[in-house]
C-alpha positions in Angstrom: 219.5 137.4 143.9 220.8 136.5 147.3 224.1 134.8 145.8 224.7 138.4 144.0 224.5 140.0 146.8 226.8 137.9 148.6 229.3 138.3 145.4 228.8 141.8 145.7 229.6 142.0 149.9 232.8 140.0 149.1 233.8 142.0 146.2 233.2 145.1 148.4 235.5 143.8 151.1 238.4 142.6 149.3 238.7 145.9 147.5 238.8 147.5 151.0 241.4 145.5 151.5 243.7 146.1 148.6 243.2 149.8 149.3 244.7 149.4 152.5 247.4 147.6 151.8 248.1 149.4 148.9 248.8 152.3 151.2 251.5 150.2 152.8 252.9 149.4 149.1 252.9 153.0 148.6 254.6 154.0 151.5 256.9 151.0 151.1 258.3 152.2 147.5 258.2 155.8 147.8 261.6 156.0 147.7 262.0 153.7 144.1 262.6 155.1 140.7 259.1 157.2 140.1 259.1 154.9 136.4 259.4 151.7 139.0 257.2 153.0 141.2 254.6 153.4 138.9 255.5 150.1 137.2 254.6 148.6 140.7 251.5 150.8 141.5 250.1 149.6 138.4 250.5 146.0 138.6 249.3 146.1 141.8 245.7 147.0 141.3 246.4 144.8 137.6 246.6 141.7 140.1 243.7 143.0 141.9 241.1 143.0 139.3 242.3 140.1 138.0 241.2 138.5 141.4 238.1 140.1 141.7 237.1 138.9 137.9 238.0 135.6 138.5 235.9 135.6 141.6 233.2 136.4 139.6 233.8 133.5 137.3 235.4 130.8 138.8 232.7 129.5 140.4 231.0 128.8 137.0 233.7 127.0 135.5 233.0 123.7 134.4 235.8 121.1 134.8 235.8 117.6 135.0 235.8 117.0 138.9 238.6 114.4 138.0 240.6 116.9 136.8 239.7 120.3 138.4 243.3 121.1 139.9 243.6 123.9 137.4 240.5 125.4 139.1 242.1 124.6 142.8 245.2 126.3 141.4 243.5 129.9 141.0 241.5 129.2 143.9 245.1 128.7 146.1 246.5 131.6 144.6 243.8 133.9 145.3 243.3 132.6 148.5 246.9 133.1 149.2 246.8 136.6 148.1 244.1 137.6 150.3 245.1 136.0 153.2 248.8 137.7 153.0 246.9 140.9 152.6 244.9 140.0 155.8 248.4 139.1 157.5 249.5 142.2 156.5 246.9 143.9 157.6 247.5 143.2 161.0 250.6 144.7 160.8 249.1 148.1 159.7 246.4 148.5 162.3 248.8 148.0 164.9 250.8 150.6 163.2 247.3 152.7 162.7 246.2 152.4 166.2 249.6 153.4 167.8 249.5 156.4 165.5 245.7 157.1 166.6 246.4 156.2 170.6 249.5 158.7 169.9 247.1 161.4 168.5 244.6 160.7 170.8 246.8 161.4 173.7 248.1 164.6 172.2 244.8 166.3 172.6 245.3 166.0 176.4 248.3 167.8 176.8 248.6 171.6 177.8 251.8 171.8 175.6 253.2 169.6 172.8 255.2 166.9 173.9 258.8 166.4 172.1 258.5 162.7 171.2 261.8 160.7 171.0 262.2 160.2 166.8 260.0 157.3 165.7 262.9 155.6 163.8 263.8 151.6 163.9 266.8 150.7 162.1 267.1 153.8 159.8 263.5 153.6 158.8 260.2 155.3 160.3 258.1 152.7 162.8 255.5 153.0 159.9 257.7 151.5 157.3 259.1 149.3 159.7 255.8 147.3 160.6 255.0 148.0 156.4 257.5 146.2 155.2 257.5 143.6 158.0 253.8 142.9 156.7 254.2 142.7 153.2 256.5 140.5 154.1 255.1 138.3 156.0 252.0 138.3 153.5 254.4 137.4 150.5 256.1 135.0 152.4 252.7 132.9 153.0 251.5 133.4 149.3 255.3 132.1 148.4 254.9 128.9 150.6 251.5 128.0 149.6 253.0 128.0 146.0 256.0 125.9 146.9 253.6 123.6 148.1 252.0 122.6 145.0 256.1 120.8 144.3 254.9 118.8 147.6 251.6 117.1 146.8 253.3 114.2 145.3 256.3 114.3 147.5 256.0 111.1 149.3 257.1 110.0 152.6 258.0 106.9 154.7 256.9 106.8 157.8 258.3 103.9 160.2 256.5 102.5 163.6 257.6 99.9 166.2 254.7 99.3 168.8 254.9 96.7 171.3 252.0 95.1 172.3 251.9 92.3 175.5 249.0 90.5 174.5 250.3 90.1 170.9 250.4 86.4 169.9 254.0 85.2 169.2 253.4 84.3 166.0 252.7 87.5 164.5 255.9 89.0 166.3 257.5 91.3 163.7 254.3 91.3 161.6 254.9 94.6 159.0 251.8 96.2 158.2 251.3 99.1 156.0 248.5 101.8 156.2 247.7 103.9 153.6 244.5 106.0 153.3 243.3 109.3 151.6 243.6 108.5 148.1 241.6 110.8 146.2 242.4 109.5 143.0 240.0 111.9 141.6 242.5 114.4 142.7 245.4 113.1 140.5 246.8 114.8 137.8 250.2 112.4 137.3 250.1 108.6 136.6 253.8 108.4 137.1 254.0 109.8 139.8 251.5 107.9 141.8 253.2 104.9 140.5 256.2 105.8 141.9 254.6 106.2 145.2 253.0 102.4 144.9 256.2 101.5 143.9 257.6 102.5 147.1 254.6 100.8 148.8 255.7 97.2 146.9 259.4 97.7 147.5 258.4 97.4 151.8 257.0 94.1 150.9 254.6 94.2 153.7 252.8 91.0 155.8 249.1 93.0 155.1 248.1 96.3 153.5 245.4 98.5 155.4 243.7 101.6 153.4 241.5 103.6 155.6 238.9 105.2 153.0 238.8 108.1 150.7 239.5 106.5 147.5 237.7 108.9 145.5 236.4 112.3 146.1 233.1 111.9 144.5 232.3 109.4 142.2 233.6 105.6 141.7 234.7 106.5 138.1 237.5 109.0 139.2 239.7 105.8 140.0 239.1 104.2 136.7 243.1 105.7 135.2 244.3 104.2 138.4 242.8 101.0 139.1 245.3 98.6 137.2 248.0 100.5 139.5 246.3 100.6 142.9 245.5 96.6 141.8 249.1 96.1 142.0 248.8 96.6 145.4 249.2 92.7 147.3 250.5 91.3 150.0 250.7 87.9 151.6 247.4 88.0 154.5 246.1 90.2 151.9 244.7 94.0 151.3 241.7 95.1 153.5 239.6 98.5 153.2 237.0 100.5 154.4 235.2 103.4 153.6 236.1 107.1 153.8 233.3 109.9 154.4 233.7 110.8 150.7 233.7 107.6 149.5 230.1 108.5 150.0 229.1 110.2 147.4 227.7 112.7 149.8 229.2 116.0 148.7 227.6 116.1 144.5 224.4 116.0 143.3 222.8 113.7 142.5 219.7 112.7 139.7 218.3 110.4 142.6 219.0 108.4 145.9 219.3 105.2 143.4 221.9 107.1 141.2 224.0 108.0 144.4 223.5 104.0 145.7 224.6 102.7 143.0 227.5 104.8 142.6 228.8 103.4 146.1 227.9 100.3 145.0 229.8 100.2 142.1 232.9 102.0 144.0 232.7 98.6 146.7 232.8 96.3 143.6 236.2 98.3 142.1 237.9 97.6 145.0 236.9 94.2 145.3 238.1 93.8 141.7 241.0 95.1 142.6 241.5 92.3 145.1 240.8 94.8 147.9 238.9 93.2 151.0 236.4 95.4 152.1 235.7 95.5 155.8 232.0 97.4 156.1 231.1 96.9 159.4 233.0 93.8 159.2 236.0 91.6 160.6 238.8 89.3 158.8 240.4 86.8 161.0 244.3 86.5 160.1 246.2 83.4 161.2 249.5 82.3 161.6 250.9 79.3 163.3 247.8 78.5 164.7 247.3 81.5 166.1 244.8 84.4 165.4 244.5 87.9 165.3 241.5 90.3 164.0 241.3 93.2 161.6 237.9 95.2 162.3 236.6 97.2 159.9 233.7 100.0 159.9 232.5 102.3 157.3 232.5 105.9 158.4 231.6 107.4 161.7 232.8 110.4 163.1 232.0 112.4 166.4 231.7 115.4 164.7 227.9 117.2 163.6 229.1 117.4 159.8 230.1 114.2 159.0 228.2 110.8 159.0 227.9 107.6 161.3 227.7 105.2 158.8 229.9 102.8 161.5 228.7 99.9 163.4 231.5 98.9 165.5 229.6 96.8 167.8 227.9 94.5 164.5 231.7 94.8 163.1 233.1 93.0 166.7 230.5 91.0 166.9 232.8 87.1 166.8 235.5 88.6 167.7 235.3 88.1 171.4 237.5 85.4 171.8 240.5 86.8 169.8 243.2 87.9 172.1 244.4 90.8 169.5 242.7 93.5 167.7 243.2 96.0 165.0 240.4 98.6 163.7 240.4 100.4 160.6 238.1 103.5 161.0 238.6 106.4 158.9 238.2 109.1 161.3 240.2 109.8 164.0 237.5 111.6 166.1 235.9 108.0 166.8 239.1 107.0 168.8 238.1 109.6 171.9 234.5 109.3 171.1 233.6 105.0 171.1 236.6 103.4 170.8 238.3 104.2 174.3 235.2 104.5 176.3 233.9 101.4 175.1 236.3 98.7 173.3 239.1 98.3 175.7 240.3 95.3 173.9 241.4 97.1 170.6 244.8 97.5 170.4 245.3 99.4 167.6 242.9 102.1 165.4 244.3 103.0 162.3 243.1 106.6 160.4 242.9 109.3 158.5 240.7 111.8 157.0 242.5 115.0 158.4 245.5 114.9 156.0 246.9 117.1 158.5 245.1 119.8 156.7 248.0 119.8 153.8 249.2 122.2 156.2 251.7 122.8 159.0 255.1 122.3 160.6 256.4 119.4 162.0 260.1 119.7 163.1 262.0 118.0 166.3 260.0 119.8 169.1 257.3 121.4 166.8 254.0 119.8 165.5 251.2 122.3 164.1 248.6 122.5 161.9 245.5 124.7 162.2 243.6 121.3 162.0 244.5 120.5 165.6 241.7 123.0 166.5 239.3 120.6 164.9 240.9 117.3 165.8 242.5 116.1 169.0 244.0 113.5 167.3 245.7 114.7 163.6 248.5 112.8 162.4 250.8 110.5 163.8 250.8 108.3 167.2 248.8 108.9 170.2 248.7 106.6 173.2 245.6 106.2 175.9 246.7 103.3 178.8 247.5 100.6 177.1 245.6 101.6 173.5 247.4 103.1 170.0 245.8 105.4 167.5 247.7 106.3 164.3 246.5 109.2 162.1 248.1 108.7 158.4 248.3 111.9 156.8 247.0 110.5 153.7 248.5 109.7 150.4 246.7 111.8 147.7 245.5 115.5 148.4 242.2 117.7 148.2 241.0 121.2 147.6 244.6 122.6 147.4 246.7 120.6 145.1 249.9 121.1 146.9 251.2 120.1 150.9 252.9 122.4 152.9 254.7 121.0 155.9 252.8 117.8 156.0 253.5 115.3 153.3 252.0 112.9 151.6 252.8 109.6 153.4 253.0 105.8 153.8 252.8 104.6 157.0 255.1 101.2 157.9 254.2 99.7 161.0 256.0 96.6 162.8 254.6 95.0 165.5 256.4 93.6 168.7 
């Protein structure tokens, strides 16, 4: 009963919100072809029962959650909709609200007051600021589109960090980082391969992944695990676990079902000659000289997510190793354990945020509505003499598609 009324309140407020902005659409076209304008008035509230049915349904759709993109796909576009109708929204209630301050001081005056005409470029203020918010509504339902061309749109991404207390031997070592995976996301064997492919053509010294292999459940990787097996390099392939790596976000038949599903996801990856690093260490050594590679399962500072981590069980032999490198999944435990309390690591590798799939990053601009949640988001950040690198993540979640921030594989060369 409670989730109809919920339905019902939504439904209620998105058709208050097509009727605004279908005053603006009106006002926009009144000076079409009446047949065109018609045309246009009609599809218009077409579209919008359309969305409100499919709000109704979608939720009762049952895909396979390997292959639910199709479902994410409606979700995106009505999403998109909605939100440019909100954008454009703003647009009209500034337009409303000068019109009612306008009115509002009329009624003080003794006489009427001549006005100078409310014209901007050969249109009226009104259908000035309309057409500026339809526009600026269509233009963010047209990007989130173009992003579904993105989601598979991989990047390289190269580092040099320079670390004093690096031993000589490992001078030049090239690591790569990959993380976010979500295999159970991927709706295009060949085009994941070609994004390993470009992973084996760097011909790395060591391969990091740092969690999310799934979304949900260990079989969602089985299409892909002869691929992502392909995967090697010379000190080897280490991994750790992501938050929904977890299992934590289905339901399960029973706390044994959803045990054993991690357990079996653990023993793909070791299959797949992955090393996995739960609350653990590997020591690497070259020339008689050693480095370590830390590993912890997930812990993250914020409420929502769990602390599965252990960092100071995952040190523990470590002490005497001049150089160290942690793979923890989220970026929030950098601020929140790591710099506080492990001065000696180096070097935390990330992910988790995927930079929301979402944002701008251009010579002198980096945003993404994600940074309101996280500090640290994508890329390198710096704290004395301690590195953090955020990968954006490989695969994709929720909305099938990356706008501004793509997919990536992170190359990093140490110095």
């Amino acid at each position: 009963m409670r989730s109809r009324s919920v339905i019902s309140i939504v439904l209620l407020i998105l058709f208050l919100l097509d009727l605004y902005v279908f005053q603006a659409v009106r006002t926009v076209i009144s000076h079409f072809h009446p047949f065109a304008r018609l045309t246009i008035l009609i599809a218009y509230w077409i579209i919008a029962l359309a969305c409100w049915i499919l709000v109704l349904t979608t939720p009762h759709w049952h895909v396979t959650e390997a292959r639910g993109n199709f479902k994410f796909i409606i979700i995106t576009i009505i999403f998109g909709i909605y939100i440019g109708k909100l954008l454009a929204s703003v647009f009209l209630l500034i337009d409303d609200l000068r019109r009612g301050g306008v009115w509002i001081f009329s009624l003080f005056q003794s006489k009427p007051v001549v006005s100078p005409p409310d014209i901007i470029h050969g249109i009226t203020r009104s259908q000035f600021l309309s057409k500026a918010g339809l526009l600026a509504g269509g233009g963010l339902l047209a990007t989130l589109l173009y992003g579904f061309s993105n989601k598979y749109n991989y990047r390289i991404r190269r580092i040099n960090l320079a670390f004093p207390n690096l031993p000589a031997a490992f001078k030049g070592l090239q690591i790569i980082q990959i993380s976010d995976i979500h295999s159970g996301s991927f709706d295009n064997y060949e085009k994941v391969r070609r994004g390993i492919d470009m992973i084996k053509n760097e011909k790395p010294d060591v391969i990091f992944f740092t969690g999310d292999l799934v979304n949900n459940r260990s079989d969602e990787v089985n299409d892909y695990r002869e691929l992502l097996s392909s995967l090697q390099a010379p000190m080897g392939v280490f991994a750790i676990l992501g938050n929904h790596d977890y299992g934590d976000y289905v339901t399960w038949e029973s706390k044994e079902a959803k045990a054993a599903n991690l357990e079996r996801l653990k023993e793909i990856e070791a299959v797949m000659g992955w090393q996995m690093l739960n609350n653990a260490h590997a020591v690497l050594e070259k020339d008689g000289q050693k480095i370590a590679v830390i590993g912890v399962e997930n812990w993250s500072a914020k409420a929502r997510f769990p602390k599965y981590g252990d960092l100071k069980k995952a040190c523990a032999g470590t002490e005497n190793i001049p150089f160290k490198i942690l793979l923890s999944h989220d970026p929030s435990h950098w601020d929140a354990q790591v710099l506080p309390d492990y001065p000696d690591i180096a070097l935390m590798l990330a992910g988790h945020t995927h930079g929301m799939q979402f944002g701008v990053e251009i010579p002198g601009i980096k945003w993404s509505p994600v940074q309101y949640t996280y500090k640290e988001w994508a890329g390198l950040y710096k704290e004395g003499k301690q590195y953090l690198y955020v990968n954006r993540g490989f695969g994709f979640l929720g909305y099938p598609g990356r706008v501004g921030i793509l997919p990536e594989i992170t190359v990093i060369t140490l110095g």
